[in-house]
N, CA and C atoms as an extended XYZ file, in Angstrom:
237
Properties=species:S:1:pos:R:3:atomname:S:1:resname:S:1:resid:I:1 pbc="F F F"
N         0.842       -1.169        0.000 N   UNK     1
C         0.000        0.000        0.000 CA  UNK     1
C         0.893        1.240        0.000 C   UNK     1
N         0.577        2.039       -0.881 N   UNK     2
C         0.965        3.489       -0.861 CA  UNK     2
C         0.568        4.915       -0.065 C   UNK     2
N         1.785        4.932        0.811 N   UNK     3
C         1.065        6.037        1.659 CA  UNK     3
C         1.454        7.578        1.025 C   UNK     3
N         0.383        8.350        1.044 N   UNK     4
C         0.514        9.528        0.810 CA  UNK     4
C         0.772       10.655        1.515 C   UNK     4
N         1.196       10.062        2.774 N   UNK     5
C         1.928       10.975        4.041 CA  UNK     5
C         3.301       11.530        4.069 C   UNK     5
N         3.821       12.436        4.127 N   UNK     6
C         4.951       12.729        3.579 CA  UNK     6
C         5.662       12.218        4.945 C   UNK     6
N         6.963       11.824        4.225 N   UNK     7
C         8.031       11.501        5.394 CA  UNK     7
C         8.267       12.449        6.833 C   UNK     7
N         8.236       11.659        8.169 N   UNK     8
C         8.134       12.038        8.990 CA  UNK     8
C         9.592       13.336        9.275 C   UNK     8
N         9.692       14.409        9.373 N   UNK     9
C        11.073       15.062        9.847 CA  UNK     9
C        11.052       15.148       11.591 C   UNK     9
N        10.853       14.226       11.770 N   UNK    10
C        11.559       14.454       13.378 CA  UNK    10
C        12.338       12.768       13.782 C   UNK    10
N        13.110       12.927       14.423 N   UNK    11
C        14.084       11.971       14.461 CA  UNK    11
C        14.161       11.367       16.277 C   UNK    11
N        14.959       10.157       16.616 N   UNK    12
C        14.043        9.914       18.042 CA  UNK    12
C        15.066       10.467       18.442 C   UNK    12
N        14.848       10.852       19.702 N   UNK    13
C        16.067       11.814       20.687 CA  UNK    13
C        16.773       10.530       21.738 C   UNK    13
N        17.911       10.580       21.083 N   UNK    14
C        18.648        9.297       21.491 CA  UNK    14
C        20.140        9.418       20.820 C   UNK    14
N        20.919        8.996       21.751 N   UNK    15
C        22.354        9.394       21.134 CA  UNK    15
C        22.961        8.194       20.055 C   UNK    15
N        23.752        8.720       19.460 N   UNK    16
C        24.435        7.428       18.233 CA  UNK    16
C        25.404        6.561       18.760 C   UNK    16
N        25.469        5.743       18.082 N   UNK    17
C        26.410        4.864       19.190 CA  UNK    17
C        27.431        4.339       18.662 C   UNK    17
N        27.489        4.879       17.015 N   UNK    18
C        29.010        4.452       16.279 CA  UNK    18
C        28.983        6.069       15.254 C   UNK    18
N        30.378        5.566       14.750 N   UNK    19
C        30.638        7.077       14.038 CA  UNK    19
C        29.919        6.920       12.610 C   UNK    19
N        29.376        5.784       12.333 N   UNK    20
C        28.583        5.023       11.384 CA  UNK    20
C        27.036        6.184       11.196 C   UNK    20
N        27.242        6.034       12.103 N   UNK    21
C        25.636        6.795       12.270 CA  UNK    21
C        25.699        8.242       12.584 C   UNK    21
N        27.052        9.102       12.289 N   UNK    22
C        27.031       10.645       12.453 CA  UNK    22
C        26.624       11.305       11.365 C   UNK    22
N        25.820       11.815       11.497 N   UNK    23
C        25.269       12.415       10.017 CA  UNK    23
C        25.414       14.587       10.311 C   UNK    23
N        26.019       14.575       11.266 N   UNK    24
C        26.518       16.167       11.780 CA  UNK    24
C        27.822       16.200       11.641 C   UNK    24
N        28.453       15.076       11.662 N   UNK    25
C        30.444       15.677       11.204 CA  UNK    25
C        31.286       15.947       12.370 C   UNK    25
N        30.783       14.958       13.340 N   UNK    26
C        31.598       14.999       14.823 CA  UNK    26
C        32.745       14.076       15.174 C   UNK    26
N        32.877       13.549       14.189 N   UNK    27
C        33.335       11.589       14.206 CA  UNK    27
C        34.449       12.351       14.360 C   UNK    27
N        35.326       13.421       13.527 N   UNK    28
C        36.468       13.814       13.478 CA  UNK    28
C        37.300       14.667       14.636 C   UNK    28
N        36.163       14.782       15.289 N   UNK    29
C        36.052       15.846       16.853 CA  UNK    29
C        36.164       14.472       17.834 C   UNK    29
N        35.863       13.619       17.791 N   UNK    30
C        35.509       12.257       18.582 CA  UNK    30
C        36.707       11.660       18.236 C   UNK    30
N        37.413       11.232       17.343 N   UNK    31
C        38.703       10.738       16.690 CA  UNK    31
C        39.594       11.660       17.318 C   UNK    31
N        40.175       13.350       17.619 N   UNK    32
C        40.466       13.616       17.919 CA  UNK    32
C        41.132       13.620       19.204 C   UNK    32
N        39.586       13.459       20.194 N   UNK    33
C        39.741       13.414       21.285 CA  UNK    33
C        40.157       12.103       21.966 C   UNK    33
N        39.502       11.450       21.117 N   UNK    34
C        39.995       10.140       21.022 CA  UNK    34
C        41.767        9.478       21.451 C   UNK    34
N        42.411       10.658       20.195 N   UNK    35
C        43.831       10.628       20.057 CA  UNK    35
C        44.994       11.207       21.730 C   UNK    35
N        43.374       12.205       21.861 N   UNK    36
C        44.247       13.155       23.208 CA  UNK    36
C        44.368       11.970       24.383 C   UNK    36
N        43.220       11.392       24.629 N   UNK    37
C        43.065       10.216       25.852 CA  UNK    37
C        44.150        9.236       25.672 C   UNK    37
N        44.282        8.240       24.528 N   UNK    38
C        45.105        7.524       23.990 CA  UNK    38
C        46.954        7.975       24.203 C   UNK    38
N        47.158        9.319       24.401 N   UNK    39
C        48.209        9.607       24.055 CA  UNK    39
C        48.719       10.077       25.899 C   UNK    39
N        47.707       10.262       26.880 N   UNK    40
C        47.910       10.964       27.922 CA  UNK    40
C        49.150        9.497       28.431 C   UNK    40
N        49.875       10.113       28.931 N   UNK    41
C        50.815        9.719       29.821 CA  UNK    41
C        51.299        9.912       31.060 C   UNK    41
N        50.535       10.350       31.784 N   UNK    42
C        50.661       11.178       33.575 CA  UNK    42
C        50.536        9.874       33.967 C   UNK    42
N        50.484       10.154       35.541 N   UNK    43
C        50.385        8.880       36.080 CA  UNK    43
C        49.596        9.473       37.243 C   UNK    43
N        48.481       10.531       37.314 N   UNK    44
C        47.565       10.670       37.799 CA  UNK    44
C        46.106       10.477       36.715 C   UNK    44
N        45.284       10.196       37.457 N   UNK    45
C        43.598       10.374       36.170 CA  UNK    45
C        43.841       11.398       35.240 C   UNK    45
N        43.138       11.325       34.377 N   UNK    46
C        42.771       12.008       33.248 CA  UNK    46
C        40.878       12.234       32.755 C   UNK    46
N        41.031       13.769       33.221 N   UNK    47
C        39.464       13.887       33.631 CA  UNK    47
C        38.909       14.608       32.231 C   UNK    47
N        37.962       14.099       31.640 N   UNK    48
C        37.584       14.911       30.270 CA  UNK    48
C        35.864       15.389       30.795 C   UNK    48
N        35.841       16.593       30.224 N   UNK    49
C        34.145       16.764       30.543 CA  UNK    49
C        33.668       17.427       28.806 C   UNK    49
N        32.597       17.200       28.839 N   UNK    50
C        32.078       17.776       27.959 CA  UNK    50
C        31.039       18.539       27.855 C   UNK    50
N        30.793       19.783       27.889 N   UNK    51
C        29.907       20.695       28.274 CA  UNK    51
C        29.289       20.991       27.266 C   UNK    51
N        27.662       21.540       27.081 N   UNK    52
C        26.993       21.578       26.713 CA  UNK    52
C        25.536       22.010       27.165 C   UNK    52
N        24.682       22.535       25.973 N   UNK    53
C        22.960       22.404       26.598 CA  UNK    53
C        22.208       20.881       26.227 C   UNK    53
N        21.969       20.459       27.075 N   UNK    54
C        20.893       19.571       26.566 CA  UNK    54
C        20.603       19.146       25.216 C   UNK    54
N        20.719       18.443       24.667 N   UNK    55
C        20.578       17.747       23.438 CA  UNK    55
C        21.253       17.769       22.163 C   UNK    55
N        22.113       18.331       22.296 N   UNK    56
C        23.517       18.992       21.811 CA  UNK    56
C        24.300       18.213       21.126 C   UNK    56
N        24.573       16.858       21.995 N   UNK    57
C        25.320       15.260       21.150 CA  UNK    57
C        26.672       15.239       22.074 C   UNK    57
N        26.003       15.203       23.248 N   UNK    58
C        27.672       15.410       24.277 CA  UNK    58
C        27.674       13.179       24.735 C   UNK    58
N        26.511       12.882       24.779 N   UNK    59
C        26.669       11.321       24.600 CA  UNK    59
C        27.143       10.560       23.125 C   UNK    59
N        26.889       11.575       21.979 N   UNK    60
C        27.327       10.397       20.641 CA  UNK    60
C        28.237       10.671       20.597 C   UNK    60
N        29.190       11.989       21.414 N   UNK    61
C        30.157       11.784       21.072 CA  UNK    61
C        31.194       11.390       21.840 C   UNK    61
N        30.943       11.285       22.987 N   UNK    62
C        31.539        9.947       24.330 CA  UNK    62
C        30.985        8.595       23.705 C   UNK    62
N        30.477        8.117       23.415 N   UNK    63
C        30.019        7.051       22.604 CA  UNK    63
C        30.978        7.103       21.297 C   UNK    63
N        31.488        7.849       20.542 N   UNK    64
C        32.024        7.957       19.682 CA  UNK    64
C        33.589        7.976       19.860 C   UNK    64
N        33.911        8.669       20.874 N   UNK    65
C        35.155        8.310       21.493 CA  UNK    65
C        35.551        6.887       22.543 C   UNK    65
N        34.533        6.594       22.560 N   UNK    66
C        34.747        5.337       23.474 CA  UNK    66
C        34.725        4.205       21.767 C   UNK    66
N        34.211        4.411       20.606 N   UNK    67
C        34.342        3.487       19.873 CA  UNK    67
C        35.918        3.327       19.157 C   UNK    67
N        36.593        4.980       19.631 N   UNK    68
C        37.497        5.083       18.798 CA  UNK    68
C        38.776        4.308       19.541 C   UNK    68
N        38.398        4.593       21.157 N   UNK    69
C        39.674        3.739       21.967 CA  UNK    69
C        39.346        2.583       22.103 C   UNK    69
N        38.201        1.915       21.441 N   UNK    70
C        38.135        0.449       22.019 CA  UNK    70
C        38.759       -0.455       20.648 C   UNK    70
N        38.441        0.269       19.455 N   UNK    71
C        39.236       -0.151       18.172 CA  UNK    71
C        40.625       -0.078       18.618 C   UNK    71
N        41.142        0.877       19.272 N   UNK    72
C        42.686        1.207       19.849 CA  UNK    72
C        43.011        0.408       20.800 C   UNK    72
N        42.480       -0.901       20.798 N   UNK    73
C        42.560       -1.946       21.897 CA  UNK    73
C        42.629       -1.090       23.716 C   UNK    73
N        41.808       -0.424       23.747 N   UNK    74
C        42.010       -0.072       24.914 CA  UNK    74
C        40.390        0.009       26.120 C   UNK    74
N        40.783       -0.569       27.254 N   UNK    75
C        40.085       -0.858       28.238 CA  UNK    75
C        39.907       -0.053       29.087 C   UNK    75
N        38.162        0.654       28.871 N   UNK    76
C        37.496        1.875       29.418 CA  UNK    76
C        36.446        1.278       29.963 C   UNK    76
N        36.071        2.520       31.214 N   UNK    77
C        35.065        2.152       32.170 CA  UNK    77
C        34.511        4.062       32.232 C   UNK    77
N        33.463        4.505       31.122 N   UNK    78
C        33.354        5.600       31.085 CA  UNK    78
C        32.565        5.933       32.587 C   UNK    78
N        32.299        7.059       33.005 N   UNK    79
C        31.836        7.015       34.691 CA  UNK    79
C        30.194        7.880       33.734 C   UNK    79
């Protein structure tokens, strides 16, 4: 059956969970940061925050950086 409803424009409010699915151009901001964590060498924590308003994409792209260090064989426990 053919619907004559035009395609819905609203999208579900929910963060992405690979760089597969960035359709805003953050993957490279996420890869980045990615590189900064990967590269820290202190031998105290390493505290990252990401600030923002509300709905902004501050989870796809902790989600996006957590995909980039886990390809980087590395073992995270985001808080």
């Amino acid at each position: 059956m053919i619907s004559n409803r035009p395609p819905n424009p609203f999208s579900a409010d929910r963060p992405i969970r690979s760089k597969s699915e960035d359709l805003l151009g953050r993957s490279a901001f996420a890869e980045s940061l990615a590189a900064v964590v990967e590269g820290w060498t202190g031998n105290d924590s390493l505290v990252v925050a990401l600030y923002g308003p509300w709905g902004i994409g501050k989870t796809s792209i902790k989600n996006m950086v957590l995909e980039n260090l886990r390809r980087g064989g590395r073992a995270l426990r985001p808080s």
